[in-house]
C-alpha positions, 0 to 999 in steps of 0.5 A, spaced: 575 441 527 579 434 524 576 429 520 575 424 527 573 430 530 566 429 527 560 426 530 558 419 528 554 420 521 557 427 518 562 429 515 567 434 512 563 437 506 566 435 499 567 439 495 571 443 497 572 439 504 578 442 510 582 448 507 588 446 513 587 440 518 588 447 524 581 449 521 576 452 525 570 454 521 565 451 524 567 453 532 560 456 533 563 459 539 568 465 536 566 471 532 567 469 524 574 471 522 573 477 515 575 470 510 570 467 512 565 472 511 566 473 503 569 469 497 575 471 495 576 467 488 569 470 486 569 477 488 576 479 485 576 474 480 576 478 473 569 476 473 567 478 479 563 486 478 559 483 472 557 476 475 556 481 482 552 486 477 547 480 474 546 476 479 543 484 482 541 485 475 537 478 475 534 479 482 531 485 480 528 483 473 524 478 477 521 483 482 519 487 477 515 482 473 513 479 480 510 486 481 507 488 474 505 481 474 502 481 481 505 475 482 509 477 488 510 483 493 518 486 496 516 488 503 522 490 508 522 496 504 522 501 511 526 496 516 531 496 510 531 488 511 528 487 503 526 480 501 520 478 496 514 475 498 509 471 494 502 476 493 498 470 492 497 465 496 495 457 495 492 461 488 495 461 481 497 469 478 494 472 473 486 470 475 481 474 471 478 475 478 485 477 481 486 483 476 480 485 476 480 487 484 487 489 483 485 495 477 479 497 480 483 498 487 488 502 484 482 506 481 478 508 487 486 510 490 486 515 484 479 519 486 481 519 492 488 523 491 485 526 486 479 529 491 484 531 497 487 535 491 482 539 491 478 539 497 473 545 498 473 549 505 466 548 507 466 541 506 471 540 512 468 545 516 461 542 521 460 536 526 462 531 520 468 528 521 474 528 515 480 523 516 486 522 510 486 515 508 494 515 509 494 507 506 492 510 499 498 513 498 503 508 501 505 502 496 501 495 497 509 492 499 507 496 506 501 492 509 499 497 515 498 504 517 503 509 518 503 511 526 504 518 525 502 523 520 506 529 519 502 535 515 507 542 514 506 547 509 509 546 502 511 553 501 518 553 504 519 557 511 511 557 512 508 555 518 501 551 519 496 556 518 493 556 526 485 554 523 486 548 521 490 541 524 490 535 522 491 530 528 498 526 527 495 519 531 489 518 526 489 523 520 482 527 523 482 534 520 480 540 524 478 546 522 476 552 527 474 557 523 472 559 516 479 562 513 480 569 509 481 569 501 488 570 502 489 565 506 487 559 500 489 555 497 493 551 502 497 546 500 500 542 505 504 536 505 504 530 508 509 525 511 507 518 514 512 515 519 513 507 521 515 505 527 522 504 523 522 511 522 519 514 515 515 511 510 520 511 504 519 508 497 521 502 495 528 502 493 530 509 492 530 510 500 525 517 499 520 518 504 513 518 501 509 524 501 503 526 500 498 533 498 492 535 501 490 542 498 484 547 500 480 551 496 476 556 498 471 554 491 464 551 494 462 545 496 454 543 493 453 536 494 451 534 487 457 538 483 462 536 489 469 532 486 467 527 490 460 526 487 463 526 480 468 520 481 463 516 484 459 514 478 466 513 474 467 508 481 460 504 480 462 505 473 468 501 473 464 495 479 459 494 474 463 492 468 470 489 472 470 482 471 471 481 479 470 473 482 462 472 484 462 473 492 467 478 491 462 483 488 456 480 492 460 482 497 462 489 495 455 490 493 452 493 500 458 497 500 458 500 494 450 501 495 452 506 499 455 511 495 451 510 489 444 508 487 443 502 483 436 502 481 435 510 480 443 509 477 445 516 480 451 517 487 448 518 493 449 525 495 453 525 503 458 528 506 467 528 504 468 524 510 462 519 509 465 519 502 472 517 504 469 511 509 466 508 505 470 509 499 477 507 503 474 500 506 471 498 499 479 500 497 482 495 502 477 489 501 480 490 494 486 489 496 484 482 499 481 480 493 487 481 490 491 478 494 487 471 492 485 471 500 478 474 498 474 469 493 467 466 496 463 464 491 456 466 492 451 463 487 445 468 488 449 475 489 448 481 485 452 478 480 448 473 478 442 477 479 439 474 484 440 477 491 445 480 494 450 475 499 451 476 505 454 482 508 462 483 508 465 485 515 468 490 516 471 490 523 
């Protein structure tokens, strides 16, 4: 491309302008030419590895700080395609009512990991339906629901036992039968799979695997694990400085698990527990996101009536 070859009202960029007048880097009808798709002078300048190695290393300092900060999540992480992007918008970081939201979700995510670490037999056997919150053990980078589920035994060479199954499209565990002593504890994996293929850790390129562990110890309703970790949750709710209409609008949720007026949780079943549980944990991360923030003035928090009902749907 020449000078005169430009149209009227452009011009040959200055610097560095033409390399030779038989230049041709502009064409857009031709595949780009190996020199034209790097930068010799800075990449085997001297100075070449420790400009490449800071400019990488400041990139991945502001990551960090965007994360810790929760001022910004990296996504791409599964199409391997890796790219931030801003976690609030329209809305300032580091809000009071945004961190809160934040640390109370990831709360909730603990119990519910630390339940499926232990999960009585009985519990999973009945007409009740038990589901694996798979977006518990994903990072928040990932903001959908895996496709599939895949449940194997953590013991090397061992099959799935033939009395429970876990349905791969929506994580319902299936328990046909009461299991003898040997045959527990179980301790199974669980893998998750994207449409891009596996859920991989951010950065490291590992799959994300998650346990679920059986047990053969009774499951009575007072004393069960989840029914302990509800009252530390209602806990956590009644002292955490969340925005107003995000506590109006968790109140009815929380309602259901935990009895306000005789300050005790409610006793029901694993699969009830883990239902209400998940849902209050996604509404959380909306709130923290700074995408979740009416401001009901005659909620729960302000001692009046509870705000309207959150959707669920």
């Amino acid at each position: 491309t020449k000078v005169e070859e430009y149209q009227p009202g452009f011009s040959a960029a200055s610097p560095p302008g033409f390399c030779l007048t038989t230049c041709d880097c502009m064409e857009d009808n031709r595949i780009q030419k190996p020199g034209e798709t790097s930068k010799d002078w800075l990449d085997k300048a001297p100075e070449g590895a420790a400009r490449a190695a800071a400019a990488e290393g400041a990139v991945a300092m502001f990551a960090q700080q965007g994360q810790l900060l929760n001022f910004l999540m990296r996504r791409g992480s599964v199409s391997k395609q890796h790219f931030l992007q801003p976690a609030h918008q329209g809305r300032l970081p580091g809000q009071t009512g945004e961190t809160a939201a934040a640390y109370l979700a990831a709360s909730i995510n603990r119990a519910m990991k630390a339940v499926l670490g232990e999960v009585p037999v009985g519990s999973l056997i009945g007409a009740e339906t038990v589901r694996v919150p798979s977006r518990t053990f994903l990072p928040e980078s990932v903001d959908y629901e895996p496709l599939r589920i895949i449940a194997s035994p953590r013991m090397l060479g061992a099959r799935m036992p033939d009395w429970i199954r876990i349905n791969p499209d929506d994580g319902q565990i299936a328990v046909s039968r009461q299991p003898s002593a040997f045959e527990l504890p179980l301790r199974l994996r669980l893998e998750f799979d994207a449409a891009e293929g596996p859920v991989a850790a951010e950065g490291r390129g590992i799959a994300i695997c998650a346990d679920l562990v059986v047990v053969a110890r009774a499951a009575a309703p007072a004393g069960a694990p989840w029914t302990l970790a509800t009252a530390e949750l209602a806990q956590l709710y009644s002292e955490c400085a969340l925005e107003r209409g995000v506590r109006a609008g968790l109140h009815d949720h929380f309602d259901k698990i935990y009895d306000f007026n005789m300050r005790s949780p409610r006793l029901m079943s694993l699969g009830k527990w883990l239902e209400v549980v998940y849902r209050i944990s996604r509404l959380l991360a909306v709130a923290a996101s700074g995408s979740l923030a009416l401001d009901h003035p005659n909620g729960p928090g302000a001692g009046g009536m509870p705000g309207p009902r959150t959707p669920t749907q």
